[in-house]
C-alpha positions in Angstrom: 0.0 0.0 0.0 1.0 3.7 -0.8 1.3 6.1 1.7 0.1 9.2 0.6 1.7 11.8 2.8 5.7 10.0 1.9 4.5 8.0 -1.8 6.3 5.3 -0.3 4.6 1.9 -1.4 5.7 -1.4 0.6 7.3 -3.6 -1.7 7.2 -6.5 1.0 6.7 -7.5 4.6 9.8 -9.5 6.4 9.9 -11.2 9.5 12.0 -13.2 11.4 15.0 -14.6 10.1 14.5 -12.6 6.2 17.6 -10.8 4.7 17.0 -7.8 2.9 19.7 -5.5 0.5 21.4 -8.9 -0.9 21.5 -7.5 -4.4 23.4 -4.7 -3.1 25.4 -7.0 -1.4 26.5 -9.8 -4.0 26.5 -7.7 -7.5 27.5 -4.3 -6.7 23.9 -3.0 -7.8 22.6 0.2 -6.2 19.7 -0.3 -3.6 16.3 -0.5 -5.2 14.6 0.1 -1.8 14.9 1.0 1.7 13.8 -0.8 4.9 11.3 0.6 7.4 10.8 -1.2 10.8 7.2 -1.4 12.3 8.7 -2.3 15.5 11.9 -2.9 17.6 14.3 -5.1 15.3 17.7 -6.3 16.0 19.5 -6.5 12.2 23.0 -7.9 11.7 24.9 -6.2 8.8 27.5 -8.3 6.8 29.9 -6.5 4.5 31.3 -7.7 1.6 34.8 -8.5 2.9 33.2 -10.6 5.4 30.6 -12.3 3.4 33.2 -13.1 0.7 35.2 -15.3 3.1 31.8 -17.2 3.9 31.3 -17.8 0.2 35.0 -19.1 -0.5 34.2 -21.5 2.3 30.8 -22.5 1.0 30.5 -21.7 -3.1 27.6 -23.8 -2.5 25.9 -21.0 -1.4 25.9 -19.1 -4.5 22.8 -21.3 -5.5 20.7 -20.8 -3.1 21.3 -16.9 -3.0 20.9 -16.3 -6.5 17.6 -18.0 -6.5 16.8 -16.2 -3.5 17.8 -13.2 -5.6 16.0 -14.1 -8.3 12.7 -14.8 -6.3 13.0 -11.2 -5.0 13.1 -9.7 -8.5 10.3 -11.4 -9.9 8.5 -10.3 -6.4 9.6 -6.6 -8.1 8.9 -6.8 -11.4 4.9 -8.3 -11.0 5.1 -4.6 -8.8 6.1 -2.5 -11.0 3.5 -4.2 -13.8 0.6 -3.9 -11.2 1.6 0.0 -10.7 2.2 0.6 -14.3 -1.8 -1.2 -15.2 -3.3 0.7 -12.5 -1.5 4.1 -13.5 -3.0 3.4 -16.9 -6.5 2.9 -15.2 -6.0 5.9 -13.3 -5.1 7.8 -16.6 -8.1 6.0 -19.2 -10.4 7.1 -15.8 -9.3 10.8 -16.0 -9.3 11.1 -19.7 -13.3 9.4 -19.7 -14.0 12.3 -16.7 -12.4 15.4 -18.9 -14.6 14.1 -21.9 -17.6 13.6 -19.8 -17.4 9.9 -20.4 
């Protein structure tokens, strides 16, 4: 849902144990969203440095994150195509109420 007074939109709702700003993280990409807690959290930030020693130790690992990865941009994308049909809603609604339609 959008918030009106910010136009921030949630994009998902984590919970315990969920990761967030992986593709940040493991490509180099720039953030695509930011993080909002509803309520007391306690996060545990892993740097690159770090995180590559982990995945020298475990390639393995590279699997399951890139499907993770994946899952989260298909998650995006079906977003961005539900804002983009109701934007053109909005839009064929306005154009009908100028006309008198």
């Amino acid at each position: 849902p959008e918030d009106s007074l910010t136009g921030w939109h949630q994009v998902a709702a984590l919970g315990p144990g969920s990761v967030f700003g992986e593709m940040a993280l493991l490509t180099g990409e720039v953030r695509t969203a930011d993080v909002v807690a509803l309520s007391d959290v306690v996060a545990l930030e892993i740097g690159k440095s770090s995180f590559e020693a982990i995945l020298h130790n475990h390639p393995e690992l590279t699997n399951a994150i890139s499907h993770q990865i994946m899952q989260r941009r298909a998650q995006l994308e079906s977003l961005h195509v539900e804002e983009q049909e109701q934007e053109e809603l909005t839009l064929i609604s306005r154009i009908k109420s100028y006309f008198g339609m």
